[in-house]
C-alpha positions in Angstrom: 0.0 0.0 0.0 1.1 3.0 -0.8 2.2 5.5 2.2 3.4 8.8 3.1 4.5 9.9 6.3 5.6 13.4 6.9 7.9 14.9 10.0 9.7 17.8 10.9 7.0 20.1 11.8 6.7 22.2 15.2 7.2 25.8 16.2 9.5 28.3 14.8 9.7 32.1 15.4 8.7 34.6 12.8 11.4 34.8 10.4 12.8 31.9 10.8 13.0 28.6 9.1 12.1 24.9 9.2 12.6 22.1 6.7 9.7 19.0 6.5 10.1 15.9 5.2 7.8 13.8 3.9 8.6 9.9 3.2 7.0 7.5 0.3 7.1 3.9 0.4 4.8 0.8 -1.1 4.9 1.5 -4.6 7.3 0.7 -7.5 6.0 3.3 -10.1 8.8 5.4 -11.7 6.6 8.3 -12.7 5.0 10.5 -10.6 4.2 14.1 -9.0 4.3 15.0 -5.2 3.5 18.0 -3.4 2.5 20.0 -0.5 -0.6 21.3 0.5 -1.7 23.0 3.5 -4.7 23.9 5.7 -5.0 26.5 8.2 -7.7 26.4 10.7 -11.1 27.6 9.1 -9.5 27.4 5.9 -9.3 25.3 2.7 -6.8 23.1 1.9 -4.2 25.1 -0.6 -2.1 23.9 -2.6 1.7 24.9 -2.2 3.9 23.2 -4.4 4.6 20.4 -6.7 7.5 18.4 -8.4 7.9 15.4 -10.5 10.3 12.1 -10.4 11.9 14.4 -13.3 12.3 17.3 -10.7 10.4 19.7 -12.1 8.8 21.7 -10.1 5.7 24.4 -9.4 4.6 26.8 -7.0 1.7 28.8 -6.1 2.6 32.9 -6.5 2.5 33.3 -2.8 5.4 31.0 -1.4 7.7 31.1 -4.7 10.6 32.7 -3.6 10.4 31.7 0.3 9.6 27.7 0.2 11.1 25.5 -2.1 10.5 21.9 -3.0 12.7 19.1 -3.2 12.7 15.3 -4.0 15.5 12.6 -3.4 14.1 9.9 -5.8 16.5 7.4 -4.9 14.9 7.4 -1.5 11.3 8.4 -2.3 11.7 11.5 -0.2 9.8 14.7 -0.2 11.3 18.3 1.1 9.6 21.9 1.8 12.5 24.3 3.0 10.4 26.4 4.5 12.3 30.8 5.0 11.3 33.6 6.5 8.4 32.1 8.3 5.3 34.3 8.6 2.8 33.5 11.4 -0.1 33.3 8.3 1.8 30.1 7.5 1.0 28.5 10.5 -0.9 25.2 9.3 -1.2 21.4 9.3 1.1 20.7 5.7 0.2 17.5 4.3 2.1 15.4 1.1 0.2 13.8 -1.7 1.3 11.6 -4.4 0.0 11.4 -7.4 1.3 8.5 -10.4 0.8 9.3 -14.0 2.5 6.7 -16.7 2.8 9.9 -19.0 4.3 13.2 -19.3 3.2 15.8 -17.8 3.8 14.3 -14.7 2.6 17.0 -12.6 -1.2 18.6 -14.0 -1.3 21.7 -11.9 -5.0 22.0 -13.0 -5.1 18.2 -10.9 -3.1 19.6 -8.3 -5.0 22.8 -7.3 -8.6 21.1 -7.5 -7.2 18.6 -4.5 -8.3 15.5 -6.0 -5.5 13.3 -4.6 -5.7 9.9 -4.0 -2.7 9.1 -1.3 -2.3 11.9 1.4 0.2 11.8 4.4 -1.5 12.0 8.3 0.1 15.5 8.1 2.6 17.2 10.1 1.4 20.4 12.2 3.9 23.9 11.3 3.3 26.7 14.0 4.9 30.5 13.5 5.0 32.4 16.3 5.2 36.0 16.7 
């Protein structure tokens, strides 16, 4: 089965910065897309960033320039280097996987809609002021 666990949330100060992880395992696909998404309290679920087994990548306006994405294929392993922390990022983040046998990997229309199958349990990322 397939399954993603995420780590390396918690609470960082305003302006500073945190890396999370997120670990795939149980499939043997070569292909695929993975991303971030996030959901603060009373909000929806938003979409932050995506990149393929090909490592390229997308972001949402917002975060391009202070989060970037990451994967080590050979291990299966997600990043979000997360800078200059705001408290409005303060959220539960949460990794998705999503295979495709075909290019484009990643379908940002796919992506921002939310319809991902496999989701990580989700690791909680608190800014403080």
């Amino acid at each position: 089965d397939v399954r993603l666990v995420e780590s390396g949330g918690g609470s960082v100060p305003a302006g500073g910065s945190l890396n999370i992880s997120c670990a795939a395992s149980g499939f043997t696909f070569k292909t695929y897309c993975m991303g971030w998404f996030r959901q603060a309290p009373g909000e929806e679920r938003e979409v932050i960033a995506h990149i393929d087994s090909e490592s390229s990548s997308e972001y949402t306006d917002s975060e391009k320039g202070r989060f970037t994405i990451s994967l080590d294929n050979a291990k299966k392993t997600l990043h979000l280097q997360m800078n200059n922390v705001k408290p409005e990022d303060t959220a539960m983040y949460y990794c998705a996987i999503d295979f495709r046998s075909e290019p484009p990997y990643c379908r940002s229309n796919f992506w921002r809609s939310g319809r991902i199958i496999y989701w990580g349990q989700g690791t909680q990322v608190t800014v403080s002021t």
